[in-house]
C-alpha positions as CSV (number, residue, x, y, z in Angstrom):
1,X,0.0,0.0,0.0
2,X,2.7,2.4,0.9
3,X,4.1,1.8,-2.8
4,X,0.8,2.7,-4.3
5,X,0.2,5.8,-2.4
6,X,4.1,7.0,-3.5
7,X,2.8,5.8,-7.3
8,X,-0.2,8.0,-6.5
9,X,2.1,10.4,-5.7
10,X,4.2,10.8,-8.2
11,X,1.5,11.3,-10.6
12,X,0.0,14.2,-12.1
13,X,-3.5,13.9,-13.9
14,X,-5.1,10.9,-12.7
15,X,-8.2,8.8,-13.6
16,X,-10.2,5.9,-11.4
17,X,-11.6,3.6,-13.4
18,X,-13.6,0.9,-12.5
19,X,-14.9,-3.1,-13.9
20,X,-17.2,-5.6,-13.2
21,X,-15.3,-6.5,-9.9
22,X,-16.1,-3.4,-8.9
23,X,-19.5,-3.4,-9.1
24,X,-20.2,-6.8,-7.7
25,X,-18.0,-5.9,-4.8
26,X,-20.2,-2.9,-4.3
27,X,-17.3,-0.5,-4.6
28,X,-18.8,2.3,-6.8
29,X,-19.0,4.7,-3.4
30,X,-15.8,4.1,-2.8
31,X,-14.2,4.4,-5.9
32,X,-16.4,7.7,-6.1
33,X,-14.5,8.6,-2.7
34,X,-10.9,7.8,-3.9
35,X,-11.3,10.2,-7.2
36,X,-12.7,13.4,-4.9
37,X,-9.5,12.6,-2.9
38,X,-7.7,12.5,-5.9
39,X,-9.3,15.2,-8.2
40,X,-9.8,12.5,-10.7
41,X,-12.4,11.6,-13.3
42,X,-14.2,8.5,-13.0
43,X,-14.6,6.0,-16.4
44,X,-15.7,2.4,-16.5
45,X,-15.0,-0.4,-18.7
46,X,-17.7,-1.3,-21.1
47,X,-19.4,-4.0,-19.4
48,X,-19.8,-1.6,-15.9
49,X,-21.1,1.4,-18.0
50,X,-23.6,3.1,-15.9
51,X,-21.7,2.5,-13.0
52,X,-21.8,6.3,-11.9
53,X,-24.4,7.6,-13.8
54,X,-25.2,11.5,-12.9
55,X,-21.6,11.9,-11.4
56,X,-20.9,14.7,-12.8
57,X,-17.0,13.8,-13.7
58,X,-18.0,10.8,-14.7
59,X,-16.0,10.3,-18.8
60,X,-18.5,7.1,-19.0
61,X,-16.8,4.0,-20.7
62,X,-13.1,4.0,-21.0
63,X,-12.2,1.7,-24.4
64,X,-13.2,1.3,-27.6
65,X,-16.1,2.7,-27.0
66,X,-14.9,6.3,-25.7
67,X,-16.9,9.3,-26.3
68,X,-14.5,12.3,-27.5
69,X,-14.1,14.0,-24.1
70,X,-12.8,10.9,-22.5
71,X,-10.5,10.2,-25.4
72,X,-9.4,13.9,-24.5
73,X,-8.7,13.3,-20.9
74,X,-7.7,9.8,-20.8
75,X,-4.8,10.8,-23.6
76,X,-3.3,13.4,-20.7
77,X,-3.5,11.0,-18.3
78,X,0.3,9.6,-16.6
79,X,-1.8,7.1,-13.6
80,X,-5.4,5.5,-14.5
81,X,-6.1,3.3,-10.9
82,X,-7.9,0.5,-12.6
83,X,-10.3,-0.7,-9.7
84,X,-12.1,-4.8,-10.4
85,X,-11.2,-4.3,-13.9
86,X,-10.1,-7.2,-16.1
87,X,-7.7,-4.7,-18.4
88,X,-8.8,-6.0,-21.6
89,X,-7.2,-5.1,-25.0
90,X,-10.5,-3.9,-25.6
91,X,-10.3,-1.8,-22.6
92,X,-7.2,0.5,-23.0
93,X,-7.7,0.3,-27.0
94,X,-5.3,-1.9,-27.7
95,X,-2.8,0.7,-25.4
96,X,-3.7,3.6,-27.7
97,X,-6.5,4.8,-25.0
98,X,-4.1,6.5,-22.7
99,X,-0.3,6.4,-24.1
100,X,1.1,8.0,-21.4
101,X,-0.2,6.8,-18.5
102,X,1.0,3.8,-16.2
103,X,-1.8,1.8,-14.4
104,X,-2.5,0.4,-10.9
105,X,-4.4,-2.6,-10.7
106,X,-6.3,-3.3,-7.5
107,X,-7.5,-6.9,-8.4
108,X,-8.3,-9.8,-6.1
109,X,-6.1,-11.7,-9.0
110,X,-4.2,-9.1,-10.6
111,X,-2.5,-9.7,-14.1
112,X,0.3,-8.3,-15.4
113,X,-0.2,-9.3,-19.2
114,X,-3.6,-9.5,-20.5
115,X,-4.0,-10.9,-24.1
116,X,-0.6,-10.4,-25.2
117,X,-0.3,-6.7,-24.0
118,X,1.2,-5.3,-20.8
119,X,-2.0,-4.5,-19.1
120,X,-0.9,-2.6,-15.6
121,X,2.7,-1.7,-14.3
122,X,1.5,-2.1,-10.4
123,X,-0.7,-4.3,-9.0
124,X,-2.5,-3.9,-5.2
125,X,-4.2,-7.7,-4.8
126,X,-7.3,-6.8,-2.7
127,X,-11.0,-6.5,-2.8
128,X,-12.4,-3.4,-5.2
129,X,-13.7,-1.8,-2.2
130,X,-11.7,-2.7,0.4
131,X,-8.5,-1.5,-1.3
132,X,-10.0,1.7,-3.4
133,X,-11.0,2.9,0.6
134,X,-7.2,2.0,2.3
135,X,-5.9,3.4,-0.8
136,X,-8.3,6.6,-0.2
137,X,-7.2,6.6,3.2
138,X,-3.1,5.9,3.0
139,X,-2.7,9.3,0.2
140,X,-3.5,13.1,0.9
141,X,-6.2,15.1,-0.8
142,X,-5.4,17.2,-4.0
143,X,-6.8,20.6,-4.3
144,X,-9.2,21.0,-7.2
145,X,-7.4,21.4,-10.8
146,X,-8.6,18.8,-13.4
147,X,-12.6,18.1,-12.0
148,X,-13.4,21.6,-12.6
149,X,-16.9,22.7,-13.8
150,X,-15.7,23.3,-16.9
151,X,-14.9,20.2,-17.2
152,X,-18.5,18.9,-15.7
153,X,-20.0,20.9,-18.4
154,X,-18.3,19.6,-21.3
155,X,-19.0,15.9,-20.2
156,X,-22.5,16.9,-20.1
157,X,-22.5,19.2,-23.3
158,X,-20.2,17.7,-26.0
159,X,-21.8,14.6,-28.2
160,X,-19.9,11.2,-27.5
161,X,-19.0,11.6,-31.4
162,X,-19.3,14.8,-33.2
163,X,-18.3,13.4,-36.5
164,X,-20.9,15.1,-39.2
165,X,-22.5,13.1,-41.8
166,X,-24.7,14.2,-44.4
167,X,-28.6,13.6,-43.5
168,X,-30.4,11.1,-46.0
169,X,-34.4,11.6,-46.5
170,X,-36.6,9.2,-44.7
171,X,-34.0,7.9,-42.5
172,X,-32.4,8.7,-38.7
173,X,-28.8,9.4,-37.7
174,X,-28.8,6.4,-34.8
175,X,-27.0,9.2,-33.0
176,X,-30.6,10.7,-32.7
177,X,-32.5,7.9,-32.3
178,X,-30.6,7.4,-29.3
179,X,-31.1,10.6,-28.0
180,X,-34.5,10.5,-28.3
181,X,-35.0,7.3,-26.7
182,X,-32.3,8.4,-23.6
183,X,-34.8,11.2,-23.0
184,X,-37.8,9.6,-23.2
185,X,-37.5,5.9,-21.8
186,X,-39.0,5.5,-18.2
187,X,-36.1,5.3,-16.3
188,X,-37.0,2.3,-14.1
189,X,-37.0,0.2,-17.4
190,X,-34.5,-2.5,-17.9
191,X,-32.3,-2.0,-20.6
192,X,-30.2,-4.6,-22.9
193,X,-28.2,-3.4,-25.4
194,X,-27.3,-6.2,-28.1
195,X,-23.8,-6.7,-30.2
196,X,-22.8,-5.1,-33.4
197,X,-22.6,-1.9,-35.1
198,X,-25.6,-0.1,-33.5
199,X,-24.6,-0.8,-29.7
200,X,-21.6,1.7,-29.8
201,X,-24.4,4.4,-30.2
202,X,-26.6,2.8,-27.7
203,X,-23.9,2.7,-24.6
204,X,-24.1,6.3,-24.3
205,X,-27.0,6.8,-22.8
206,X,-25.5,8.6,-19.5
207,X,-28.6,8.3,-17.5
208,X,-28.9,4.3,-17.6
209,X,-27.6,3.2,-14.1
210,X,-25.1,-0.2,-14.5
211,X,-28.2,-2.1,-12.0
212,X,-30.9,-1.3,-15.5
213,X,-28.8,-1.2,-18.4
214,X,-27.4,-5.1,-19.5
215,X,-24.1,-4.7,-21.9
216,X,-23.4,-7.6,-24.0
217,X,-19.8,-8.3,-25.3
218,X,-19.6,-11.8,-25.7
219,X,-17.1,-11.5,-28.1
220,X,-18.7,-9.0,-30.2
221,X,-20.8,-11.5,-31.9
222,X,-24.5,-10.0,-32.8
223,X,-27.7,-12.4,-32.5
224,X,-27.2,-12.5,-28.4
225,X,-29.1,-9.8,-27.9
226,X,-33.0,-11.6,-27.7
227,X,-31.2,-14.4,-25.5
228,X,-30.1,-12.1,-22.7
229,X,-33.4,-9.9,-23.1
230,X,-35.5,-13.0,-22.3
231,X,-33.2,-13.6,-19.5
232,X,-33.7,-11.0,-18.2
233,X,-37.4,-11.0,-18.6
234,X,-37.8,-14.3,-16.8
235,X,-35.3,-12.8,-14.1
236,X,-37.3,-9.7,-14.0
237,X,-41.1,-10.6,-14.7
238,X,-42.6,-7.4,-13.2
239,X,-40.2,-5.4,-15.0
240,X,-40.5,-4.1,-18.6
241,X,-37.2,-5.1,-20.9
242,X,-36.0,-2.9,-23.7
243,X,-33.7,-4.6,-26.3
244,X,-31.5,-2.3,-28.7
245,X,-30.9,-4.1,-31.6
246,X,-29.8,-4.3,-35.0
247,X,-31.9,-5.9,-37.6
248,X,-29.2,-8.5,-38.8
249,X,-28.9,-9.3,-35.1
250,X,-32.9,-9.8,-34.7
251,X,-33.2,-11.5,-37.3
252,X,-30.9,-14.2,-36.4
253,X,-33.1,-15.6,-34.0
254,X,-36.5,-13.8,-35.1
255,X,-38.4,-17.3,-34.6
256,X,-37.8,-15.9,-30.7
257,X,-40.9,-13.7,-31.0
258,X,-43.2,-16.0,-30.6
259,X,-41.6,-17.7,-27.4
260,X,-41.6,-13.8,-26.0
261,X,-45.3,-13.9,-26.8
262,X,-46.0,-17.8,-25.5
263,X,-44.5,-16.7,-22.1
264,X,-46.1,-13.5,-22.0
265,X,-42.9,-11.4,-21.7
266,X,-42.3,-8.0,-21.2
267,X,-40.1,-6.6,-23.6
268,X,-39.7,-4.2,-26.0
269,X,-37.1,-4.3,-29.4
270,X,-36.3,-1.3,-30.5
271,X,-34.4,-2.1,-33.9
272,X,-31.6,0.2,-35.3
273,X,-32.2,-1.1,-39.0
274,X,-29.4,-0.2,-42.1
275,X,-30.7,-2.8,-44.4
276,X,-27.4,-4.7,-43.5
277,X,-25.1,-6.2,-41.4
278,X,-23.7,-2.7,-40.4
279,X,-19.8,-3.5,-39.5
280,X,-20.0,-5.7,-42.2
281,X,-20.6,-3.3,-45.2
282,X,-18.7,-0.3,-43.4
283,X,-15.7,-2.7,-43.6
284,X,-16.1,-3.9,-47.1
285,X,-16.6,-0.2,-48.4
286,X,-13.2,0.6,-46.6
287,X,-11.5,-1.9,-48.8
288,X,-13.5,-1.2,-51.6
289,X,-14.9,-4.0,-52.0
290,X,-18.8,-4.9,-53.5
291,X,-21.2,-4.7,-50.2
292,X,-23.9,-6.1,-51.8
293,X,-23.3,-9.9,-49.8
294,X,-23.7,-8.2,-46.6
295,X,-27.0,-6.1,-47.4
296,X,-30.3,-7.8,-47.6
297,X,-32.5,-4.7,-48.3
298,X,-35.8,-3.3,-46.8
299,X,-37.2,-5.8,-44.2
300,X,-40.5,-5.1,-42.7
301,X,-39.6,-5.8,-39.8
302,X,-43.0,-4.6,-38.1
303,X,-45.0,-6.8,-40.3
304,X,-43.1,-9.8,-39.1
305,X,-43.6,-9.1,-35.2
306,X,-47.3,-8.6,-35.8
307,X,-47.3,-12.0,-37.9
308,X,-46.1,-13.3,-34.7
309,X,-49.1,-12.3,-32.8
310,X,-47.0,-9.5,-31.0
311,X,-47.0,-5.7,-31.4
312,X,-45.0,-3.9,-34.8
313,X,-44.4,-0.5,-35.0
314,X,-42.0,1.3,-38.2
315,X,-40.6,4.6,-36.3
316,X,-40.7,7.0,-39.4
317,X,-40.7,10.5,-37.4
318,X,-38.8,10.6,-33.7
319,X,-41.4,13.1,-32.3
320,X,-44.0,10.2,-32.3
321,X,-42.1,7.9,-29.0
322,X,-43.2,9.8,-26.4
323,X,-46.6,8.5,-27.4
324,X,-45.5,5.3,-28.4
325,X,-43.7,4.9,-25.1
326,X,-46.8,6.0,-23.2
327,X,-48.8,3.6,-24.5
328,X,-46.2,0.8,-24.3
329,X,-46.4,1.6,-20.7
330,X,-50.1,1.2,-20.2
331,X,-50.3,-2.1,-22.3
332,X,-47.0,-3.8,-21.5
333,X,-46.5,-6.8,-23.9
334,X,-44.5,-7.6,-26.4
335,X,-43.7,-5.2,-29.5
336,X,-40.8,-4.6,-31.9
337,X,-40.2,-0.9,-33.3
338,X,-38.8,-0.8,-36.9
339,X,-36.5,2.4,-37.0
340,X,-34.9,2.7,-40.1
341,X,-31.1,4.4,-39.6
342,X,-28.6,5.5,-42.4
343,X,-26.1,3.4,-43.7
344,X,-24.0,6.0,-44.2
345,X,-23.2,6.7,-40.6
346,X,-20.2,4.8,-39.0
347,X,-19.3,5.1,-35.7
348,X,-15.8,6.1,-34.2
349,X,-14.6,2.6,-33.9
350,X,-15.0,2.0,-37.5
351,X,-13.7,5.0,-38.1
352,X,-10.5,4.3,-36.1
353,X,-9.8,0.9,-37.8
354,X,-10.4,1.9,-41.2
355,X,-9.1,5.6,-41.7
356,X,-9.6,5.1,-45.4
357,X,-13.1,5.7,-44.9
358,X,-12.8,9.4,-44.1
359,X,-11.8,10.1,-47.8
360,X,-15.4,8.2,-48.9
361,X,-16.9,10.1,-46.8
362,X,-15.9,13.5,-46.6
């Protein structure tokens, strides 16, 4: 402990992060406590998004998945305390997340390498909690410099990605369809957000608490997603169960819908549909290549759910879910919603792989 707290020390512009251990240790207050201490900003890894959600210095996931302000920060950063987290490639970004940092692990099983990287430089083996509070306790408080504010405000203000992407008639930005749906979901609904293309958009919803919003990895493969939202239906049965989803995903396992209506579950799909498997076709136009064998075209995806004696709804104009979510809410049931997306917008992690696809898109 007394080699942490000089590491801790030593360091400059820090950032607590925290994983699944932490959260099933129930150490979210005290990793909250250590970063006050500290005057650090709090992240997560992907699968713990939600894990402080209203904190105000809160950069959200920290990976892949990072919105442009904690790419910012996290690229300044020389210590990230990495609290129950497993220190995935995935995680740091393949080490590209934050390049100048070094990283304490406080791990019950700390691991030095993780999938062929060097994943943390110092390890403290102890429980999440236990260790973020002695750590708290063994290193002296920082005057406020980096959790200013400003910086409050531009966590709240700036878009996860600001890339801009010409509109196309008739169909949503997911970047908006997102935001509508974070602003007008009940927020005692339990969310699942599926694999694939779509679910990059979908983690940033900064209100979802890590206890109502369900993050699938499981190795990035799409066509989880109705699995884990029956799951947790049959966990859940008084609760309602929203599914993000993409339509390649869905349809996977689309025979599904009528087991959700057989055992009278609760749960909504909410499809991001681009006519296509969507990492798929962004990844084929970066090598331009022909797309054409991962799109499949208009799917009426609506019609299908109401052939399967549940509800189908196609999402043409945003300004119609509050409604739609109102009388979800009265009925309960089972329903998909059809919300047709651009193909034309690609998030920043396809961005970040295939840079060739900035010139195709300018």
């Amino acid at each position: 402990m007394a080699r942490a707290a000089d590491l801790v020390a030593g360091a400059g512009r820090i950032v607590v992060m925290a994983g699944l251990g932490a959260a099933e240790a129930g150490a979210a207050a005290a990793c909250r406590a250590l970063a006050e201490r500290l005057d650090a900003p709090l992240a997560t890894s992907l699968p713990a998004r939600g894990l402080f959600a209203g904190h105000p210095h809160c950069l959200g996931v920290a990976g892949g998945f990072s919105s442009d302000v904690a790419r910012a920060v996290l690229a300044k950063a020389d210590l990230v305390i990495a609290v129950g987290c497993s220190l995935a490639s995935h995680n740091a970004d393949a080490g590209k997340l934050w390049p100048k940092a070094r990283v304490l692990q406080i791990d019950t099983d700390p691991q030095a390498v993780s999938q062929g990287r060097l994943a943390a430089h110092a390890h403290l083996r102890a429980d999440a909690r236990l260790g973020a509070e002695a750590l708290a306790a063994a290193v002296a408080a920082r005057p406020v410099t980096l959790c200013t504010p400003e910086l409050a405000q531009r966590i709240a203000t700036t878009p996860a990605d600001g890339s801009a992407f010409a509109p196309e008639p008739g169909l949503h930005d997911p970047r908006d369809v997102v935001a509508a749906l974070e602003a007008h979901l009940p927020g005692d609904w339990q969310m699942v957000n599926s694999s694939g293309h779509c679910s990059y958009y979908v983690a940033h919803m900064p209100s979802r608490p890590f206890d109502r919003f369900l993050t699938i990895r499981e190795f990035g493969a799409i066509g989880n997603g109705t699995s884990f939202a029956m799951g947790v239906a049959a966990a859940r049965p008084g609760d309602t169960v929203v599914l993000f989803d993409g339509d390649g995903s869905l349809l996977m396992h689309v025979q599904e819908l009528e087991t959700i209506r057989r055992h009278g579950m609760n749960i909504l799909i909410i499809v991001l549909n681009d006519r296509a498997y969507g990492s798929e076709i962004h990844k084929l136009r970066a090598e331009g290549l022909a797309d054409d064998g991962a799109v499949f075209g208009p799917t009426d995806l609506a019609a299908i759910a109401r052939g399967f004696g549940i509800g189908g709804e196609t999402i043409t104009d945003l300004a119609a879910l509050p409604e739609l979510i109102a009388g979800f809410a009265r009925t309960g049931g089972a329903a998909v919603w059809d919300v047709p997306i651009s193909d034309r917008v690609f998030s920043p992690v396809i961005r970040r792989a295939h840079p060739e696809l900035a010139a195709q898109n300018p």
